[in-house]
N, C-alpha and C positions, 0 to 999 in steps of 0.2 A: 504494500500500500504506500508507505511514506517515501521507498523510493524511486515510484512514478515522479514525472518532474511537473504533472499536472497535479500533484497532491503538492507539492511544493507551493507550488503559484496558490491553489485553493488555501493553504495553510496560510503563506503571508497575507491575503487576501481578507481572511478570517482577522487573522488579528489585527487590522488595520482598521475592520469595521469594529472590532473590540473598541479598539483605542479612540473610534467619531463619539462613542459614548459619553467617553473621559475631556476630551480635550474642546475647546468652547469653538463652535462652528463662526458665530457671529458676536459682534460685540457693539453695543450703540455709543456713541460720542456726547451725545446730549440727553438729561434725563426727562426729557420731557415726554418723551414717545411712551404708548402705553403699547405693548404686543401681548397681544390675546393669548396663553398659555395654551388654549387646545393646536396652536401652529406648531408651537414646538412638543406637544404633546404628539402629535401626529408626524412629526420629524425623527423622537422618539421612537415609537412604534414600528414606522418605517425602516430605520436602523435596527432595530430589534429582527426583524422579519428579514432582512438582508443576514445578518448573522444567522440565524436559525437554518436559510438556505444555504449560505456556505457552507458550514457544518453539517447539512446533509446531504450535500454534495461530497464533500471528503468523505462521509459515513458509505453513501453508496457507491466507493469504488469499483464494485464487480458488476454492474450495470450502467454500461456507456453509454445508453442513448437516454436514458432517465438523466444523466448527469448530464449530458449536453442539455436535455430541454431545462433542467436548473440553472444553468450557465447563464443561458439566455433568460430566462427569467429573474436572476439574479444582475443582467445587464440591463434588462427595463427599467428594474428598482434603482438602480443607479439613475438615470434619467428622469423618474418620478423623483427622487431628493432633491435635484438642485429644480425640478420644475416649482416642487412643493414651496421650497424655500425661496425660489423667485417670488409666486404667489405671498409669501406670507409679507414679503419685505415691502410688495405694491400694494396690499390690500391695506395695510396699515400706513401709507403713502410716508415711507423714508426713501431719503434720497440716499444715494449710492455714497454720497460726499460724509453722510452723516454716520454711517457702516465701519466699524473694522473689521477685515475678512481675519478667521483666526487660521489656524495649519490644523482647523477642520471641516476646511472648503475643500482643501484641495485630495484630503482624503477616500473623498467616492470615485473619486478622478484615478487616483492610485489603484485603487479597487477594481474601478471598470477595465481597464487596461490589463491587473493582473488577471481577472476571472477570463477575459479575452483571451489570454494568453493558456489559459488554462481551456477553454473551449477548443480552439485550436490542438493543440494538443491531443486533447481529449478524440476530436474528431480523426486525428491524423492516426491514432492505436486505435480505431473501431475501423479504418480503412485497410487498414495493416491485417489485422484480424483477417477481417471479411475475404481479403487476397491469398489468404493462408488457408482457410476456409476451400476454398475455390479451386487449389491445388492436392486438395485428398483427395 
């Protein structure tokens, strides 16, 4: 299991979305701004549900095309984070200027790229397989 190099990718992968938990995504400048807690309760969750996938993508190693369709699904969710948090930063109308991005922006970013790289992968051992297959 752990030394597939797509178990490698899923595993940093995993703990990167560990660490959006811990480390503050956004930061405001001025304390005037009120933001609704269910944004970031739902950014929350989101996260939460992103880990729960990675980890059962690493769990179900022995089944490659169940883990591809996680992959990609765990690539959407990256895409629904920064949509969600775009939403959350306009609906409460703060301007960009007024924002500090923290180093838990950039982490879904990390994510999408390694789970990618783990899809890949993932796809290229069930190609391999199947060829192998094909020769008994």
């Amino acid at each position: 299991m752990i030394q597939r190099i797509q178990t490698v990718y899923l595993l940093f992968s995993l703990i990167a979305s560990v660490v959006m938990f811990i480390v503050p995504v956004i930061g405001l400048n001025s304390a005037s701004f009120k933001i609704t807690d269910e944004g970031f309760t739902s950014l929350g969750i989101l996260t939460g549900a992103i880990c729960a996938i990675s980890f059962a993508t690493i769990i179900l190693f022995k089944k490659r095309t169940l883990q591809i369709r996680l992959c990609l699904y765990n690539m959407i969710l990256f895409f629904f984070f920064y949509g969600l948090l775009y939403y959350i930063l306009h609906s409460n109308e703060i301007s960009i200027s007024d924002v500090d991005f923290g180093f838990g922006v950039i982490l879904p970013a990390i994510c999408f790229i390694l789970t990618f790289l783990a899809f890949r992968s993932i796809r290229r051992d069930d190609a391999l397989i199947k060829s192998m297959d094909r020769l008994r």
